[in-house]
N, C-alpha and C positions, 0 to 999 in steps of 0.2 A: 305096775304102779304108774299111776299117772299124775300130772301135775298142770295146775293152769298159774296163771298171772295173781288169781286169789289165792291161789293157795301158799305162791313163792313173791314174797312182797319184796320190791326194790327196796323199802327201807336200810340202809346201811350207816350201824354206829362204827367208826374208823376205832379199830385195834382190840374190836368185841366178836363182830362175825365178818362169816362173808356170805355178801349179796349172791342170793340164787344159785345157791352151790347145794348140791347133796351128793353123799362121798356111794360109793360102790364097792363094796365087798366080796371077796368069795374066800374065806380063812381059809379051808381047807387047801385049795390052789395057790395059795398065795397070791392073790390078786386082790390090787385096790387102785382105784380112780374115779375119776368123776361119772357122776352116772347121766348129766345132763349138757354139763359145759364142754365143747368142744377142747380140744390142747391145741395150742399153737406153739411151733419155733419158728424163731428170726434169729433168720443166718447172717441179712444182708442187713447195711445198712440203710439210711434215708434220712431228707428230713426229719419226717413225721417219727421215725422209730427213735432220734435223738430227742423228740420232743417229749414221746413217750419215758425213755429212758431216763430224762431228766428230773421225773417227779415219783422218781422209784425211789425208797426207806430201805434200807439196810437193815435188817431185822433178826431175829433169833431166830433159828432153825426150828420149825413147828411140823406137823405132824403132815400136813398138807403140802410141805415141800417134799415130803420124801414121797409123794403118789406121782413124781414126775421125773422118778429114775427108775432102773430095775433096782430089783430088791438088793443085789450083791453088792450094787454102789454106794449104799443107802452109808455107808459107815465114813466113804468120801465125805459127806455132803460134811464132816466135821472139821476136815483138813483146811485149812489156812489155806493163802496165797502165798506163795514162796515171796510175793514183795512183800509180805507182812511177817513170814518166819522161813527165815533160809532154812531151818531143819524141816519143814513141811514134809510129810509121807510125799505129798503132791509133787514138790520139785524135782523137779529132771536134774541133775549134771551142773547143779551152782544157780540155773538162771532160768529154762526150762520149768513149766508150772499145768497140772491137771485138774487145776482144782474147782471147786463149785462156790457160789457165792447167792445165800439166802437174802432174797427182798418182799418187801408189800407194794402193791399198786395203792397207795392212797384212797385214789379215786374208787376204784371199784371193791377194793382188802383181798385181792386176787393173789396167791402166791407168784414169787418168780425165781426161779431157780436159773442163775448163769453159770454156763460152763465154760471153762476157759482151757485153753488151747494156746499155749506157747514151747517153741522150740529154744531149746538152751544155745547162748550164743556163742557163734562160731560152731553150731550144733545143725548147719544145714547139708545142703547137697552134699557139698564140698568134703566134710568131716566121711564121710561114706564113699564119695566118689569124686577122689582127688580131679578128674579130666573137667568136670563142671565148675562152671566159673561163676555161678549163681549158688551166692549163699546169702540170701537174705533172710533175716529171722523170722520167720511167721510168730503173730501173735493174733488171738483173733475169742470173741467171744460169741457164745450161743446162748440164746435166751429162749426157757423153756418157762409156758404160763395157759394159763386157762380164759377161753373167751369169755366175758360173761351174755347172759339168756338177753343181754336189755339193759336199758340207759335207765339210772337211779332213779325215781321216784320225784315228778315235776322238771326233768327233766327235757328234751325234744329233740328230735332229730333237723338238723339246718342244713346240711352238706353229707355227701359220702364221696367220701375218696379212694380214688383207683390208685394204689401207690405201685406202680410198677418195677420200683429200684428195688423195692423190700418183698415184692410179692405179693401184699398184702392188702385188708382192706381196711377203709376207717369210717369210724362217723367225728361229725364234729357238732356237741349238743348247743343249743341257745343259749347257755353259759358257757362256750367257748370251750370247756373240754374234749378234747380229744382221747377217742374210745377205738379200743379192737372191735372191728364190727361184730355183734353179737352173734353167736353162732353157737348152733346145737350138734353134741355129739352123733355121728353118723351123716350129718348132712352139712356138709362143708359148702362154703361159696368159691366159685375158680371161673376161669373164663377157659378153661381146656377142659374138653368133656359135655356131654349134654347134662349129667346129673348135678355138676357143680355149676353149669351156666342156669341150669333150671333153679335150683336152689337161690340163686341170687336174683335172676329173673323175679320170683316169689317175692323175696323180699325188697326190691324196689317198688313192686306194687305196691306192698303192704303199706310202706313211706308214704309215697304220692295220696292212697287210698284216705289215708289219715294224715295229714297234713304235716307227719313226721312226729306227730305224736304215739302211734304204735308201734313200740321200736322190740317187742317180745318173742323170742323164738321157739319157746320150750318145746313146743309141736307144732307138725305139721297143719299151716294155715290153711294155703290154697284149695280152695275146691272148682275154681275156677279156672279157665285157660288165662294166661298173663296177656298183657296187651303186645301186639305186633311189632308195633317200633322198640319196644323193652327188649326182645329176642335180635331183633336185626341188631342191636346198638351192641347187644353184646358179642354177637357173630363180627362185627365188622373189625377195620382195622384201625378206628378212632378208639375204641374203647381199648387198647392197648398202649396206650399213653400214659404218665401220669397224670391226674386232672380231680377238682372240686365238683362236684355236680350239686350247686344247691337244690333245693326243693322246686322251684321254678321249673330247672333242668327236668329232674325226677319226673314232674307234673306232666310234660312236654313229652316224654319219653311213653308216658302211659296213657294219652293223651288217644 
């Protein structure tokens, strides 16, 4: 099956679909997920991912969230947060919490599934191994979600950002939204590796090439070698910072 930018329109009405998503099946195996959208987790935090995180909707648990567990957790994803019902299945030991917690991306109608992770208190080293004097509570959340193919419909690319505290990457469009940089399954963007520096190499081009108005991933663009300073920039030890790179940058880069 193949899919272009005509075929999968950025159009997106908020709490009807979602934008360039199409699901992936195999019943017999029990497999399902996305068959174009990249998955992403964030582990770490950041700015940009608190900025993201901020205009996340708490939402009812939909069919689309559970393509982002295995299937045996799928029955979690109903359990509470033990801050919300101390009898939670999820809670550890009184205080202690496993549980998951269903959102929407506004901006994109991307699901997001948070997993949470906390130790029940006075439930650290200590409780197991009286000699250690570090017992501090961990508490910590993972957020699992889907990139999407490409910026909504009249939308543009103005910036892309290296976030190096989160790992991750960003756009930020002429309306000021901030986006998981689009990305297609199997072909991830990384700065470790030739395949994920090639991958992003590509799509800097693609930016610059169009003035950050081509922001679509669903297949592979390139048919050409990317420009020279795009490869050094990502090989060196600048591009391991965190940093904005407006379109100028980009332009400069491929230049």
């Amino acid at each position: 099956m193949t899919a272009s930018q005509h075929d999968l329109t950025l159009t997106y009405d908020p709490g009807k679909t979602w934008a360039h998503f199409l699901l992936y099946t195999e019943p017999e195996r029990g497999i399902i997920g996305a068959s174009l959208n990249a998955t992403v987790v964030i582990e770490r935090t950041s700015p940009y991912v608190r900025e993201w995180q901020e205009r996340l909707r708490r939402c009812t648990l939909n069919p689309l969230h559970t393509t982002m567990v295995d299937n045996e957790k799928i029955p979690e994803l109903f359990h509470p947060c033990v801050d919300e019902d101390k009898e939670s299945p999820a809670a550890i030991m009184g205080t202690g919490c496993t549980c998951y917690r269903t959102f929407l991306d506004p901006e994109t109608g991307m699901p997001v599934v948070s997993q949470h992770y906390r130790t029940s208190a006075g439930g650290g080293l200590a409780s197991v191994m009286p000699w250690k004097t570090d017992d501090t509570q961990t508490d910590r959340w993972t957020h699992h979600t889907y990139a999407p193919l490409g910026l909504r419909d009249g939308e543009s690319c103005t910036s892309l950002i290296i976030d190096r505290r989160s790992g991750l990457f960003w756009l930020r469009s002429d309306r000021g939204t901030l986006y998981l940089m689009p990305e297609r399954n199997g072909r991830g963007h990384s700065l470790e590796g030739a395949s994920g520096r090639g991958a992003l190499a590509d799509y800097i081009q693609q930016l610059a090439d169009s003035d950050g108005q081509d922001t679509y991933v669903a297949t592979p663009r390139r048919r050409t070698p990317t420009a020279p300073g795009i490869e050094a920039f990502l090989e060196s030890a600048e591009a391991r910072r965190t940093q904005e790179l407006n379109l100028s940058d980009l332009k400069a880069l491929a230049a």
